[in-house]
C-alpha positions in Angstrom: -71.4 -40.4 20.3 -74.6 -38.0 20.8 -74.2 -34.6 21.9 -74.6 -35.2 25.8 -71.8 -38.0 25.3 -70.0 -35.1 23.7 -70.3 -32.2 26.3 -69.6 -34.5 28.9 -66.0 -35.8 27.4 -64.9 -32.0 26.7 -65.8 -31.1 30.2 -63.3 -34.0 31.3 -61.1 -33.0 29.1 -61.5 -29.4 29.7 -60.9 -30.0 33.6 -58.2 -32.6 33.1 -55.9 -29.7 31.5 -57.3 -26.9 33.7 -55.7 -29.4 36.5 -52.1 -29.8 34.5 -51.9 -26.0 33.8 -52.4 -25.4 37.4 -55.4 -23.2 37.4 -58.7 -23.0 38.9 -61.9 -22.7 37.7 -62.2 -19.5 38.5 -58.6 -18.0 36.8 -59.6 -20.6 33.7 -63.0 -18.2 33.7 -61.0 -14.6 33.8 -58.6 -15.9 31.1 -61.3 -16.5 28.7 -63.9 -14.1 29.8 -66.8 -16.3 30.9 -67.9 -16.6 34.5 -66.8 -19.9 37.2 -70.2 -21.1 37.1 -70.5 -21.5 33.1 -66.1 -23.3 33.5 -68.2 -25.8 35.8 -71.1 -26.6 34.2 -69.0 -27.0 30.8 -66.5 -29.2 33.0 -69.9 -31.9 34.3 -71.2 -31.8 30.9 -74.0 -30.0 31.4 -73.1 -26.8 28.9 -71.7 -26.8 25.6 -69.8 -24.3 24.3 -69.2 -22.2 21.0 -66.3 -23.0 18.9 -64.7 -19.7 19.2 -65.0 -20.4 22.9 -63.2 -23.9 23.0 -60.1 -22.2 21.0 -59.9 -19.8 23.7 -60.1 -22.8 26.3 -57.2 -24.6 24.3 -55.3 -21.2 24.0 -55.3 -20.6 27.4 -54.8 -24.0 28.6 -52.0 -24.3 26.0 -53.3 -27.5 24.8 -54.8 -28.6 21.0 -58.7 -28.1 20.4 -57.5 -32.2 19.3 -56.9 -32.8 22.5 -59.4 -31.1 24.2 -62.7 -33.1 22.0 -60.5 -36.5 21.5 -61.4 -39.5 22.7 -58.0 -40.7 23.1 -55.5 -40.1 25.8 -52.6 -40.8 23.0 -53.8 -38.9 19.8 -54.5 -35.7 22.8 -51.2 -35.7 23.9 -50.4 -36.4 19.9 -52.1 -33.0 18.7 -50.5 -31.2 22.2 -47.3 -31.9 21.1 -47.7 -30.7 17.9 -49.2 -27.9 18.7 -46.5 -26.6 21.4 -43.7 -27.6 18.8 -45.1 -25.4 15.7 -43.5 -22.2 15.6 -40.1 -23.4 17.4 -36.9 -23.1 15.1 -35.4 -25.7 13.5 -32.6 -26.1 15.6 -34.8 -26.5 18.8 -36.9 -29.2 16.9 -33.8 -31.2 16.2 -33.3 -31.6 19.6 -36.5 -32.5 21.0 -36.4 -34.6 18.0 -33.0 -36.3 19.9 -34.5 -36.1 23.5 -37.9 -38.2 22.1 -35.1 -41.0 20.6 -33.8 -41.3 23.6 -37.1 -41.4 25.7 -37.9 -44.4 23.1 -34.9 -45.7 23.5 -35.0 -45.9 27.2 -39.1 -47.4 27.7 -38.7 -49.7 25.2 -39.7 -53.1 26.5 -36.2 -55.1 26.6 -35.7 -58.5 25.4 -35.2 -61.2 28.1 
């Protein structure tokens, strides 16, 4: 993928979990200290973006910088969940751990 290819699939991306966190342009732009214009331009491709930049993106769109350059719907929502379940305790894993079984369990394609 070349570099416009690039810009353009972060700015998706970028908008995508601006849309899920509930937040404008504009509130994306005073959480990260940029300006509106420069959240738009980044979101139609047109502007890259430092590295330091995107992790304050991901940060305040609680989402992985994974999900936020990957290709993939799945392996975004992979490194998401990852990244929200870090720092939780044990016990807490164990039962998302349990909820996840069940979820599985449940959408499994049945047999006829």
């Amino acid at each position: 993928m070349d570099e416009i290819g690039i810009a353009v699939l972060v700015g998706s991306n970028i908008a995508k979990y601006r849309r899920r966190a509930g937040l404008t342009q504009e509130q994306l732009a005073e959480k990260i200290g940029v300006t509106p214009a420069f959240i738009s331009r980044v979101e139609c491709g047109k502007k890259s973006m430092k590295i330091s930049t995107l992790v304050s993106v991901a940060q305040a769109l609680q989402a992985s910088v994974d999900a936020l350059v990957s290709e993939s719907a799945n392996d975004g929502a992979r490194a998401n969940i990852y990244k929200l379940l870090a720092d939780v305790p044990p016990a807490y894993l164990e039962s998302v751990e349990a909820i996840a079984r069940l979820c599985i369990e449940h959408f499994e394609p049945k047999q006829p």
